[in-house]
FIVODO-335487 format. One line per 4 residues: number of its first residue (from 1); their letters; for each residue x negated, y negated, z of N, C-alpha, C. Coordinates in steps of 0.2 Angstrom, whole numbers, plus 2048, in hexadecimal, padded with zeros to 3 digits. Example, Ala and Ser with C-alpha at 12.3 -4.5 7.8 and 13.67 -1.06 7.14 Angstrom:
! FIVODO-335487
1	AS	7BE:81C:827:7C2:816:827:7BE:810:827; 7C0:80B:823:7BC:805:824:7C0:800:827
This chain:
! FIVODO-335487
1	XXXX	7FC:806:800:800:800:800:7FC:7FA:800; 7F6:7F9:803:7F2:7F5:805:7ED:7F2:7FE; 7EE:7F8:7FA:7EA:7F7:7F2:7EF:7F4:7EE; 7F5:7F5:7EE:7F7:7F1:7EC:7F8:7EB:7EC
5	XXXX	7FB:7EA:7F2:7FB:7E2:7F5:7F6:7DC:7F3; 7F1:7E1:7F3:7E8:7DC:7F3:7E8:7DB:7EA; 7ED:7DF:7E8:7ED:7DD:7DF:7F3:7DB:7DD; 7F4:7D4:7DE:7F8:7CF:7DB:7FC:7D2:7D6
9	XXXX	7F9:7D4:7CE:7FF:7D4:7CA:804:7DC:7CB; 801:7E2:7CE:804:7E8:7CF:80A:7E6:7D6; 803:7E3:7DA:80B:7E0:7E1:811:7DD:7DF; 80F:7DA:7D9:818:7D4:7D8:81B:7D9:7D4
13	XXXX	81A:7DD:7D0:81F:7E2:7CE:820:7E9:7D2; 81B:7EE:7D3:81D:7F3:7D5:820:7F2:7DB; 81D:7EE:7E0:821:7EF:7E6:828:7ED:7E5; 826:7E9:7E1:82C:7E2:7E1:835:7E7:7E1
17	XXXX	834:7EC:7DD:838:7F3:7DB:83A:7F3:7E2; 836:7F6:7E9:838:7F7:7EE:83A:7F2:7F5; 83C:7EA:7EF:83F:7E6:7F7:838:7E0:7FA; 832:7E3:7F6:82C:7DF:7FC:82A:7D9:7F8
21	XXXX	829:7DC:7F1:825:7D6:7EF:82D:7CF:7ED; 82A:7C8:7F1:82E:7C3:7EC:82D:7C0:7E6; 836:7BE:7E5:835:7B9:7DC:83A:7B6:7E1; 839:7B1:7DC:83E:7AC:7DC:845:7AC:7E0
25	XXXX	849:7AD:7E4:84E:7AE:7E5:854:7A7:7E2; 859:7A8:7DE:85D:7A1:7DD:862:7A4:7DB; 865:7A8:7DD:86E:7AB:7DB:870:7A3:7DE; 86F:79F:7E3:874:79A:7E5:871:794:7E4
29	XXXX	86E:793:7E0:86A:78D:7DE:86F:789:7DC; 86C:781:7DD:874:77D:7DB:86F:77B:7D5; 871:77D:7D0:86C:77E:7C8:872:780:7C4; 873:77D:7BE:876:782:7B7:871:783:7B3
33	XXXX	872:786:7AE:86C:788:7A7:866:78A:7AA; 864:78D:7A4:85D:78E:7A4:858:78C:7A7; 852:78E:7A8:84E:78B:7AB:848:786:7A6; 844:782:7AA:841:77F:7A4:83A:782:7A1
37	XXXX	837:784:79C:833:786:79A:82C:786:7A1; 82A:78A:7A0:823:789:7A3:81D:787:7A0; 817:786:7A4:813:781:7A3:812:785:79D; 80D:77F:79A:80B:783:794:803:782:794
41	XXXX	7FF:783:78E:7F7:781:78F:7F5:77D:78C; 7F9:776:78C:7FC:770:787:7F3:76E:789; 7F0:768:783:7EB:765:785:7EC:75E:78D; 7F2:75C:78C:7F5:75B:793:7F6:75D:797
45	XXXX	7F4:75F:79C:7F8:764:7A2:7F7:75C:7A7; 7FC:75F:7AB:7FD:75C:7B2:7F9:75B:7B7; 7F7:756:7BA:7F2:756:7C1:7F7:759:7C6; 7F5:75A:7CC:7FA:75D:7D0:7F8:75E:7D8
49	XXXX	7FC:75C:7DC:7FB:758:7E2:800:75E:7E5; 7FB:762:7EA:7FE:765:7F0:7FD:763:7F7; 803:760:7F9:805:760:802:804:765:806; 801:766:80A:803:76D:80F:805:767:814
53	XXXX	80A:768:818:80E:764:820:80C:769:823; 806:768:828:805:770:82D:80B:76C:833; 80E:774:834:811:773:83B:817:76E:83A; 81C:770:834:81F:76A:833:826:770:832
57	XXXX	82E:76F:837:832:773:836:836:770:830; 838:773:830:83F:772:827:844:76B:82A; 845:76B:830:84A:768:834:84A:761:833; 842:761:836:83D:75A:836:83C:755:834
61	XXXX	83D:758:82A:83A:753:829:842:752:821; 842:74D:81F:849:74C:818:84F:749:81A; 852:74A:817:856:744:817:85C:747:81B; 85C:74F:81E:85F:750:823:85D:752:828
65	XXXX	858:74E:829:852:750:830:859:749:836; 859:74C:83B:85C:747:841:857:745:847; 859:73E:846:853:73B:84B:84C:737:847; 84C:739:843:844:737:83D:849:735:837
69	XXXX	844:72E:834:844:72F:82C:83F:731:829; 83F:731:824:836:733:81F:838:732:817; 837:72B:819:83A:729:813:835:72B:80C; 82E:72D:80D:82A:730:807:82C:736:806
73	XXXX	82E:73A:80B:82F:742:809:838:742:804; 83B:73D:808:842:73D:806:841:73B:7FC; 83E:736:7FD:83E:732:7F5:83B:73A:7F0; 837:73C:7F4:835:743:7EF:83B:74A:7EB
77	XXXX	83E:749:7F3:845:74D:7F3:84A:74B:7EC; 849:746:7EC:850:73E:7E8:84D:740:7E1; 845:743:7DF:842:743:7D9:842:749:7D6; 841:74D:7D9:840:754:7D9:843:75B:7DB
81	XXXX	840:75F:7DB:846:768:7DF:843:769:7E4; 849:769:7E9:848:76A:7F1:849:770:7F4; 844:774:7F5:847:77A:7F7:849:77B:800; 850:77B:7FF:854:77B:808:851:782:80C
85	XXXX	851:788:809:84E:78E:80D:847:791:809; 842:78C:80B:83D:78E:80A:839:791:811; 833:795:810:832:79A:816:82B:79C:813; 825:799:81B:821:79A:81B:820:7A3:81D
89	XXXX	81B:7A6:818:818:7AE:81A:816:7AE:821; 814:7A9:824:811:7AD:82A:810:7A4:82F; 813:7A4:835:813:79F:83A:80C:79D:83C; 806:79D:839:801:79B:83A:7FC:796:832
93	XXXX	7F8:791:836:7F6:790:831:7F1:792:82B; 7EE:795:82E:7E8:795:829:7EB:79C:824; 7EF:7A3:828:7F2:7A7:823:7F5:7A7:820; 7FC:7A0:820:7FF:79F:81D:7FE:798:818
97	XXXX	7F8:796:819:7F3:792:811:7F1:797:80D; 7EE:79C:810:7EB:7A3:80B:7F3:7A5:807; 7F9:7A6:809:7FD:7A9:806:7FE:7A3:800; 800:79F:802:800:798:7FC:7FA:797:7F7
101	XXXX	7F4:799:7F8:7ED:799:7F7:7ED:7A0:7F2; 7F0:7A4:7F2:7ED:7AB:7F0:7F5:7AE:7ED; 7FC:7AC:7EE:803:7B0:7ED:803:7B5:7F1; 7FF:7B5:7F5:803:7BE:7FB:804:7BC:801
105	XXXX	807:7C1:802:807:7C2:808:802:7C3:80E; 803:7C3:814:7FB:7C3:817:7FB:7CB:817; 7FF:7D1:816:7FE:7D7:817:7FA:7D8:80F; 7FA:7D2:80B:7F5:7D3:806:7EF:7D1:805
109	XXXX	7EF:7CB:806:7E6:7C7:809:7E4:7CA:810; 7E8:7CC:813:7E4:7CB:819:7E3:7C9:81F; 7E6:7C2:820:7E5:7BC:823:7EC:7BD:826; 7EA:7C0:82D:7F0:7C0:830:7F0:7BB:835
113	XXXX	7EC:7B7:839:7EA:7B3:83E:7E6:7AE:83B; 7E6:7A9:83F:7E0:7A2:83E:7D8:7A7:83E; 7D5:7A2:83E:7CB:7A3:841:7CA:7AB:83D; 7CD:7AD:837:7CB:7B1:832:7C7:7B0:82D
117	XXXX	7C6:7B3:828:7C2:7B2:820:7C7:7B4:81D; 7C8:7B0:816:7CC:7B2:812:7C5:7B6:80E; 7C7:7BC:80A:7C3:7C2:808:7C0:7C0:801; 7BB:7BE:800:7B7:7BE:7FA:7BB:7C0:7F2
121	XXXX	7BE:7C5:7F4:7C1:7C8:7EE:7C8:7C5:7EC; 7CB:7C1:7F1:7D2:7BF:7EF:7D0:7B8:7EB; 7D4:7B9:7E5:7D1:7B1:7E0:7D7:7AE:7E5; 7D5:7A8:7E3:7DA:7A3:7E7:7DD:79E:7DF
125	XXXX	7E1:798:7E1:7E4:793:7DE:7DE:78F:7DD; 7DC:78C:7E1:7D6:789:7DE:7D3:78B:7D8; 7CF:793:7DB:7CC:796:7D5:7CF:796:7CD; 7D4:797:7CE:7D8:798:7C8:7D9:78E:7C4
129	XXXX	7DB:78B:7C7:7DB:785:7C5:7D6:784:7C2; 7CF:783:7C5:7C7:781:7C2:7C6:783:7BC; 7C8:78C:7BE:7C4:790:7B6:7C8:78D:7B2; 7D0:789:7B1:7D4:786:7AC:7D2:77F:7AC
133	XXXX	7CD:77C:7AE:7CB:777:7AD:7CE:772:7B0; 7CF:771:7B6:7D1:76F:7BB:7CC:76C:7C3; 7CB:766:7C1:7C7:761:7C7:7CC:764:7CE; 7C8:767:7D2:7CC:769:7D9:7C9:766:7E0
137	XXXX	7CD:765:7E3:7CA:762:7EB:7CE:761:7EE; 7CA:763:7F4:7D1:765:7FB:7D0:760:801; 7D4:75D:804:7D1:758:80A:7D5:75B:810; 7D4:75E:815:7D8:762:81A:7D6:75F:820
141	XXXX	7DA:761:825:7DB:75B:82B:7DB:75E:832; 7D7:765:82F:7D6:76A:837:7D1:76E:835; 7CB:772:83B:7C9:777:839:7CB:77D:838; 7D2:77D:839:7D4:784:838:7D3:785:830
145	XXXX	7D3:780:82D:7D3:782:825:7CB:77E:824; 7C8:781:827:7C0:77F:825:7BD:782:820; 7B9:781:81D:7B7:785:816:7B3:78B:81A; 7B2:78C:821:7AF:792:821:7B2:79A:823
149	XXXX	7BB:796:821:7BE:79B:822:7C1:79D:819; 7C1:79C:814:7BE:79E:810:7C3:79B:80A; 7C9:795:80A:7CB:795:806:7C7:78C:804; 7C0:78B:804:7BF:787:7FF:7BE:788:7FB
153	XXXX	7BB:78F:7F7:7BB:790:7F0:7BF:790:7EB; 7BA:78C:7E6:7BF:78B:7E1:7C0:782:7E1; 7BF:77F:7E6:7C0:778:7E7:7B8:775:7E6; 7B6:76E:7E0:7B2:76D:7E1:7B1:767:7E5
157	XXXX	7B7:766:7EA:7B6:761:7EF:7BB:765:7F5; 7B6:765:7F9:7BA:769:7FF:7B8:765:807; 7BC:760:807:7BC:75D:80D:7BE:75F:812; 7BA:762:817:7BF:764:81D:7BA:760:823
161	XXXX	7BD:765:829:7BA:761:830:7B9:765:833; 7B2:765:838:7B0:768:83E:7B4:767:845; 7B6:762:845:7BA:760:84A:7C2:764:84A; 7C5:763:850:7CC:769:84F:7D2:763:84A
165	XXXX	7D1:75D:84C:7D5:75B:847:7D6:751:841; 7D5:752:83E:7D4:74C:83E:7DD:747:83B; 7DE:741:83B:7E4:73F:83B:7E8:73E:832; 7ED:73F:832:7F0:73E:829:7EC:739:827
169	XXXX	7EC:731:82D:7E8:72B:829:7E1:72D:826; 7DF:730:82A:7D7:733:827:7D6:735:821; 7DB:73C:821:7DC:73E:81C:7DC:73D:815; 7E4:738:816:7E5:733:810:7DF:72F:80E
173	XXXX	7DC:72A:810:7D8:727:811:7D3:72B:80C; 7D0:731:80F:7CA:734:80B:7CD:736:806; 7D3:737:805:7D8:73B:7FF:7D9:735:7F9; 7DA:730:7FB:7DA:729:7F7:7D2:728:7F4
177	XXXX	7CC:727:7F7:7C7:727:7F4:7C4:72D:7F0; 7C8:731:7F2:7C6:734:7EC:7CA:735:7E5; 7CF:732:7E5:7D2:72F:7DF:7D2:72B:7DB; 7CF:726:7DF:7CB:71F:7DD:7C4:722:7D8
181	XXXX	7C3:725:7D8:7BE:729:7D2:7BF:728:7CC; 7BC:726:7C9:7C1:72A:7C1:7C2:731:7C0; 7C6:731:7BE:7C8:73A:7BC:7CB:739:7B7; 7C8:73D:7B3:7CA:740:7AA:7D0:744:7A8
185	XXXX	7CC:74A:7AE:7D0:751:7AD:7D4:753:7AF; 7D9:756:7B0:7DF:758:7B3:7DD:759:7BC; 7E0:757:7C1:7DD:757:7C9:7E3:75B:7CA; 7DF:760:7D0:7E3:765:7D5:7E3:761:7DB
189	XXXX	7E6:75F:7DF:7E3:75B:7E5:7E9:75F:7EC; 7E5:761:7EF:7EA:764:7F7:7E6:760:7FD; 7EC:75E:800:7EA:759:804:7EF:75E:80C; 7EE:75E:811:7EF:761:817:7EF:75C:81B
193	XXXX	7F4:75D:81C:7F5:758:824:7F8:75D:82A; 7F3:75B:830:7F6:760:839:7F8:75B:83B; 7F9:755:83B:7FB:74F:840:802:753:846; 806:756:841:80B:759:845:809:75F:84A
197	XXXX	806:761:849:803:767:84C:801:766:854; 800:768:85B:802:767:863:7FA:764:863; 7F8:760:868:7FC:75E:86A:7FF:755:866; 805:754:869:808:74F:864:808:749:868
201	XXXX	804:745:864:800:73E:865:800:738:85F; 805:738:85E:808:733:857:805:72B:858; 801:72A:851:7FE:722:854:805:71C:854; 805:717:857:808:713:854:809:712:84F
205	XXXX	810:70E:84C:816:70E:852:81A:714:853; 817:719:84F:81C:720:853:81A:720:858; 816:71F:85D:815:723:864:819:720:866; 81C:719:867:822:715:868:827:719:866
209	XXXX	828:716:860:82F:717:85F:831:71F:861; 82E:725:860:82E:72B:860:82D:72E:868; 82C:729:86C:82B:72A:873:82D:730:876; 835:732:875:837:734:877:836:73D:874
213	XXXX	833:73F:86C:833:742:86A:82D:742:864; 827:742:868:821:741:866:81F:746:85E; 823:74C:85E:821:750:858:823:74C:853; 82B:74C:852:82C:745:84E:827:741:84C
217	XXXX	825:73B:851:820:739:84F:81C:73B:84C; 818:73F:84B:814:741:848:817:743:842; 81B:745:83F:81E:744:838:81F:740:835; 822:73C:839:824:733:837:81C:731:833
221	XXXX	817:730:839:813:72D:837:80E:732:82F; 80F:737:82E:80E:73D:829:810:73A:823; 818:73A:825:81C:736:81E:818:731:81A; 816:72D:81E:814:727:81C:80D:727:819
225	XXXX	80B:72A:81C:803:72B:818:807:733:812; 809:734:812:80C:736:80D:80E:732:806; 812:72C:808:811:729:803:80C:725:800; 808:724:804:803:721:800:7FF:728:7FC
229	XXXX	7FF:72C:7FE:7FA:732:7FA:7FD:734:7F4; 806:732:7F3:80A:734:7EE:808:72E:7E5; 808:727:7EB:808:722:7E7:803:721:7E4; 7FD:724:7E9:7F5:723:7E5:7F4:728:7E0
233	XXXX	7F9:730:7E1:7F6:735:7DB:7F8:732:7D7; 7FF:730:7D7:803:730:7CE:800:72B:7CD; 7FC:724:7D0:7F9:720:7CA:7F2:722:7CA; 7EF:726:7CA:7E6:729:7C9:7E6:72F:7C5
237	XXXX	7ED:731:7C6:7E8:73B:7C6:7EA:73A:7BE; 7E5:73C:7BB:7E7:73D:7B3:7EE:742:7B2; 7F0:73E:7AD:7F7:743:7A8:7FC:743:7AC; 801:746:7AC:808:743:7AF:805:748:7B7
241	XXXX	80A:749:7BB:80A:748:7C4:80E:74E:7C6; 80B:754:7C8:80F:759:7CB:811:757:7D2; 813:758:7D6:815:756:7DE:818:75C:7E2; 813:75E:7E8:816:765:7E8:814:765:7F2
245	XXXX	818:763:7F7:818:762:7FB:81B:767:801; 818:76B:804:81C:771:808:81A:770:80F; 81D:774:813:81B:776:81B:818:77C:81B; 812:77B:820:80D:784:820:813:786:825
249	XXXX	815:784:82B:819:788:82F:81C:781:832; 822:786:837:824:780:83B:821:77F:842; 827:780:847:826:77D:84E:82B:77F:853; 829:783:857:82F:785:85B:831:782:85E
253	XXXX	831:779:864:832:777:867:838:779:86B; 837:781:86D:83A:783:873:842:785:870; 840:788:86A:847:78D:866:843:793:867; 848:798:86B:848:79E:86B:841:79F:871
257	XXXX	83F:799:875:83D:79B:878:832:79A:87A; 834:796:872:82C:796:86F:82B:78E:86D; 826:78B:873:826:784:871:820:781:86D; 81D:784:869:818:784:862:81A:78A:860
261	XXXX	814:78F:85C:815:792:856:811:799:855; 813:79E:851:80D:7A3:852:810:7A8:855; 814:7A9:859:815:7AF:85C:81F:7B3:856; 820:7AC:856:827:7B0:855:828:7AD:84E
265	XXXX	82F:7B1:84C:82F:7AF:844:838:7AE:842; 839:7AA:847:841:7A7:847:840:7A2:842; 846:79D:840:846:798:83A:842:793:83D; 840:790:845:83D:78A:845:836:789:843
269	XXXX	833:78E:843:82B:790:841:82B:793:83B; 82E:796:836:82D:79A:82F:831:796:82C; 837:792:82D:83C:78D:827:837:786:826; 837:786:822:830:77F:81E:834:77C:818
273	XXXX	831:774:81A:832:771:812:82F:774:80D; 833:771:807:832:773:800:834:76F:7FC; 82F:768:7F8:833:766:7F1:82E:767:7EC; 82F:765:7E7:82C:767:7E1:82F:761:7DC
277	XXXX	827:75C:7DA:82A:756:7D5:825:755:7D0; 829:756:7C7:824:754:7C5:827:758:7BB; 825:757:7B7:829:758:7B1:82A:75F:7AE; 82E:75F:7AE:833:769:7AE:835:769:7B5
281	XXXX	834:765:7B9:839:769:7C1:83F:767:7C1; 845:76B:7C3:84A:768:7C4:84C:766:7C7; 851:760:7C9:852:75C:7CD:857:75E:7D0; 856:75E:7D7:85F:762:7DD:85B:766:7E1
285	XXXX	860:769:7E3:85E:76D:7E9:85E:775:7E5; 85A:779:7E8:85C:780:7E9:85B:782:7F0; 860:787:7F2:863:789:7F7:861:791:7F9; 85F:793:7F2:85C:79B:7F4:857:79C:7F8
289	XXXX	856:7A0:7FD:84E:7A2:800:848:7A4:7F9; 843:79F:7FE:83C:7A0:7FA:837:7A0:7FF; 832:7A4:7FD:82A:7A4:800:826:79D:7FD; 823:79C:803:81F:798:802:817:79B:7FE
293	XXXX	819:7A2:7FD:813:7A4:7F9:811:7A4:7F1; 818:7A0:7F0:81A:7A0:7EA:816:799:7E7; 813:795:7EB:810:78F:7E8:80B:791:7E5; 808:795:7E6:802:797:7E1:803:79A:7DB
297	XXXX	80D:79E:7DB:80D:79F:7D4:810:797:7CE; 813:796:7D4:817:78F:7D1:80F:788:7CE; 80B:788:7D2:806:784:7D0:804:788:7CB; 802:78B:7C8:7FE:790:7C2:803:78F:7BF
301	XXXX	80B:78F:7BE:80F:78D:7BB:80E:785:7B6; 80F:782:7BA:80E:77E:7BA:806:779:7B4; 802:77D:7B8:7FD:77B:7B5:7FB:780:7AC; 800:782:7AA:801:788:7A5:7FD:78E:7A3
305	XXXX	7FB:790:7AA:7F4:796:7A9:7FB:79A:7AC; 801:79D:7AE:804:7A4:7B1:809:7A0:7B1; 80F:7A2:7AF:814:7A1:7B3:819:7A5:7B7; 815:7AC:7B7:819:7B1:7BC:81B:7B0:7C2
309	XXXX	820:7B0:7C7:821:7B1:7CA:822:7A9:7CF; 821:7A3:7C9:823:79E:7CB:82A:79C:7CF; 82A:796:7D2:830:796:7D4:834:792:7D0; 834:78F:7C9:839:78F:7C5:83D:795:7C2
313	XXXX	838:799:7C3:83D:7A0:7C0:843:7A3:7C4; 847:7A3:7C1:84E:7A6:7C8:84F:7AB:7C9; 84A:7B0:7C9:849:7B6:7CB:84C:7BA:7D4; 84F:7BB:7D6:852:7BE:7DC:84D:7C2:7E0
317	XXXX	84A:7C0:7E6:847:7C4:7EB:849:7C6:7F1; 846:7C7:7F5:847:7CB:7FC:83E:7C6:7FE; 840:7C0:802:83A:7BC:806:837:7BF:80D; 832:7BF:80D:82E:7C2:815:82C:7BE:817
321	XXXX	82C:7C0:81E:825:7BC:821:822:7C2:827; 81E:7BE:82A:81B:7C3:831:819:7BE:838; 817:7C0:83A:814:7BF:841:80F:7C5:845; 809:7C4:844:807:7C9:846:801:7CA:849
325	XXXX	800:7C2:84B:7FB:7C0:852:7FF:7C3:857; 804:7C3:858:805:7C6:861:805:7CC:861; 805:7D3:85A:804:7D8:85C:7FB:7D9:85C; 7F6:7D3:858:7F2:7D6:858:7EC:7D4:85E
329	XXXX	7F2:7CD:862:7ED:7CB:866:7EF:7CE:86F; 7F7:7CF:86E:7F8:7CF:875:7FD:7D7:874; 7FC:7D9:871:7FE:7E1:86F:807:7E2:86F; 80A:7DC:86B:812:7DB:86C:814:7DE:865
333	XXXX	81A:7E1:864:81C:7E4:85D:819:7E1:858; 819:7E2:853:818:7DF:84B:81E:7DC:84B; 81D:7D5:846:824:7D3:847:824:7D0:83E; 82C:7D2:83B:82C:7D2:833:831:7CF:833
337	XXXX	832:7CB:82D:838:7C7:82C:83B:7C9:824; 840:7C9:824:843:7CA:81D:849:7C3:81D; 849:7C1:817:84F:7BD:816:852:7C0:80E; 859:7C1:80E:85B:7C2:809:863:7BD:809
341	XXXX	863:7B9:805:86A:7B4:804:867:7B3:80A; 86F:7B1:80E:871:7AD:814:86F:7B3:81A; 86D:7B8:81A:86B:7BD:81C:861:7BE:81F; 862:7BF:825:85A:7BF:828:857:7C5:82D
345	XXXX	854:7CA:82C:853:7CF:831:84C:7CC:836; 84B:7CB:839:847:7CD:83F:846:7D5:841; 83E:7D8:840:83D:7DE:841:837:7DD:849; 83A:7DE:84D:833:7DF:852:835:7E4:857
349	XXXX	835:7EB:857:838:7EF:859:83E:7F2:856; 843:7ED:858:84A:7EE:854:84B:7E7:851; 851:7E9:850:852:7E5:849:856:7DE:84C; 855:7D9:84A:85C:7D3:84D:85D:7CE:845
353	XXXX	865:7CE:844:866:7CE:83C:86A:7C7:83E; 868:7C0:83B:86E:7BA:839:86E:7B8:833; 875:7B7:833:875:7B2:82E:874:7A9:82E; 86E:7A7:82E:86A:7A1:82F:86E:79C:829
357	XXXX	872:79C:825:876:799:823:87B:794:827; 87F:799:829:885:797:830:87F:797:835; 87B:798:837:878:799:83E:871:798:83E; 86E:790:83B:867:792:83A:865:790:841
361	XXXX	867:790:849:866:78F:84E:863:798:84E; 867:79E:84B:864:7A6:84D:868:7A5:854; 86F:7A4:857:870:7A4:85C:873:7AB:85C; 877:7AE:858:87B:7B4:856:876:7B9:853
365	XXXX	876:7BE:857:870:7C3:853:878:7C9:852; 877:7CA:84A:87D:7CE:849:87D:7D5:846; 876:7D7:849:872:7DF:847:877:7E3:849; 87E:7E2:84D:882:7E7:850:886:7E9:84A
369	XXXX	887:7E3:846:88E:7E4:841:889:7E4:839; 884:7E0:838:883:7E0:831:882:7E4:82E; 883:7E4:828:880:7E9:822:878:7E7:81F; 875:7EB:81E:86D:7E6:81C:86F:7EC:814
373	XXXX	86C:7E7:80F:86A:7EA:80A:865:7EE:809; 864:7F5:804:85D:7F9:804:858:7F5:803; 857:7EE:7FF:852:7EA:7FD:84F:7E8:802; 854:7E5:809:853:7E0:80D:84E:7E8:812
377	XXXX	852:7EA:813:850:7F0:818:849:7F5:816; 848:7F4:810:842:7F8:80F:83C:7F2:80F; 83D:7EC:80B:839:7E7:80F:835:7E8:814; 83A:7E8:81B:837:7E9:823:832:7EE:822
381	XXXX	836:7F3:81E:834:7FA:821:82C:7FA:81E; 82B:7F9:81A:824:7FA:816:821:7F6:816; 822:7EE:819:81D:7E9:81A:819:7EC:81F; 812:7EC:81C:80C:7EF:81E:809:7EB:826
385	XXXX	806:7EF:82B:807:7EE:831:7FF:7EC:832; 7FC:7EA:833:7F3:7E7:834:7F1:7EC:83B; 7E9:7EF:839:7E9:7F4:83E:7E5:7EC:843; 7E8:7EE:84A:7E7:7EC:851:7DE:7EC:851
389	XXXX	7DB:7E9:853:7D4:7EC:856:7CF:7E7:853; 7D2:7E4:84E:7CE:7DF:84D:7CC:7D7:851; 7C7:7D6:84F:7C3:7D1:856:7C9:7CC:858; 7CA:7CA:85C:7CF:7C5:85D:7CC:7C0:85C
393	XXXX	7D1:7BA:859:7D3:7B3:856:7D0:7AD:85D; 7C9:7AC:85E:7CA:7A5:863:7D0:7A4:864; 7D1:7A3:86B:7D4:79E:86E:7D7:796:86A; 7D1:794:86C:7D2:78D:869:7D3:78C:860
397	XXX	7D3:794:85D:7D6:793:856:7DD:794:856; 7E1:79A:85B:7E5:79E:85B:7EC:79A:859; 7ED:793:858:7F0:78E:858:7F4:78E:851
């Protein structure tokens, strides 16, 4: 099972037959017609500007977030395809960059914890850009994604930091001067913001005004250096402007019991934003469950080297995620997530099954009465378990 997994194009088909590997899901996409053509390998291709929000829940941030505005993320939404149930692979960050980084799962790379290496042998997005002629560089805002964890290949600017975190304005700021360059050729540019991530210390005026609920804060202020990062690509980056802005996970703040992130895999810490802006995207919402591992088919889309298993294509899946630092560090069940439609199983011993549509609180667990489908159910069953025993995750990365 593990051979396969670690082989991209055999895993999105064969498994795909048995429930595990995702496509696109959009049986309830608010869309008519066709889809739009995929990238092509036009002498124009697109520059393309990827957001990671670490530590940012779905709830938090858009134009139905309560409590907050975010006026740069909303204006994205108003342009572009918003995806409402999107779902980070794994509630941690650095393994769930690797799934965005690479299209798998971490039971296919590997990266099931922080303070890992991504494996030499996994090509990554990066990778794949360059060899297509594509200028890449990364500016990231924590060491958890430090190039010596193994996903700066591929970039030939790989800005990270020694220190645990540096702030979005930093980032921006180093993310703008390297724009200010000329560039010729088509740019990939992934820009990572942790501002949100504990502890939550929002500069002004959000520490004011957010007094009362500092994480807030800290996305307020995100937004905003968001838009400037927005306004400086689309006037620099050569040839028209991709926008592709997501959550690596969320944030529990004390749903289900868990007041940050990493141990459990309810909707606070695995449901993440999702838009996508820029020419061939549709504009609106879709509503169907998607993997956030699909950015790496979508951006290869886009940039017209693959189009498989992008997320423009309306292909029907069965989404996963995991959790699987607290069986490897503190010896608790394996914990697997399946979402199909308005349906969600939680595997950690047994099973606990809602519908996250009516109920995206999970306050009704309805394993007593539901039906699961064979897709949904063979998902759990055969997502691959990581053997225990390997070194433990630092402390001070475990975050």
């Amino acid at each position: 099972m593990k051979s396969k997994l670690n082989d991209r194009r055999p895993a999105l088909r064969v498994v795909a037959s048995r429930g595990i590997a995702i496509v696109f899901f959009c049986g309830a996409c608010a869309h008519e017609g066709s889809p739009p053509q995929p990238g092509s390998s036009a002498s124009v291709r697109p520059s393309i500007l990827l957001v990671t929000l670490d530590t940012t829940r779905a709830d938090s941030i858009g134009p139905g977030a309560v409590g907050i505005e975010t006026p740069a993320f909303n204006a994205l939404t108003e342009r572009g395809q918003t995806f409402t149930r999107a779902y980070a692979a794994v509630p941690e960050t650095l393994p769930s960059h690797t799934s965005m980084m690479t299209g798998l799962y971490p039971a296919g790379h590997g990266i099931h914890e922080n303070a890992r290496t991504v494996p030499a042998r996994q090509t990554l997005l990066a990778e794949e850009l360059q060899h297509a002629g594509y200028r890449t560089a990364a500016f990231v805002s924590s060491f958890v994604l430090a190039r010596r964890f193994g996903l700066g290949r591929g970039f030939d600017v790989y800005d990270d930091i020694e220190a645990p975190e540096r702030t979005a304005l930093e980032t921006t700021n180093r993310a703008l001067g390297y724009l200010n360059a000329s560039q010729r050729q088509p740019q990939f540019l992934w820009v990572h913001y942790f501002d949100a991530h504990a502890p939550y210390a929002p500069s002004e005026p959000y520490e004011t005004r957010f007094a009362d609920k500092p994480y807030l804060g800290e996305i307020a202020a995100v937004d905003e250096q968001l838009g400037r990062l927005v306004a400086a690509f689309e006037q620099k980056a050569a040839g028209p402007a991709v926008l592709v802005v997501v959550g690596d996970h969320g944030e529990g703040l004390g749903d289900h019991g868990e007041s940050q992130h990493g141990n459990l895999v309810y909707e606070a810490t695995m449901h993440v934003p999702l838009v996508i802006v820029g020419p061939g995207i549709r504009k609106g919402v879709a509503i169907g469950p998607v993997s956030t591992r699909r950015i790496f088919n979508t951006i290869l889309d886009l940039a017209g080297i693959n189009a498989a298993g992008s997320l423009r294509a309306p292909t029907s899946e069965i989404v996963l995620g995991e959790a699987m630092k607290p069986f490897l560090e503190y010896g608790w069940q394996p914990q697997v997530m399946a979402v199909e439609g308005a349906q969600k199983v939680i595997a950690a011993g047994r099973n606990e099954v809602y519908d996250v549509v009516t109920d995206p609180g999970e306050t009704r667990d309805l394993s007593a009465t539901a039906a699961l489908s064979r897709p949904l159910r063979t998902g759990m069953q055969d997502y691959p378990v990581p053997t225990p025993g390997a070194a433990r995750a630092p402390g001070a990365l475990s975050d």
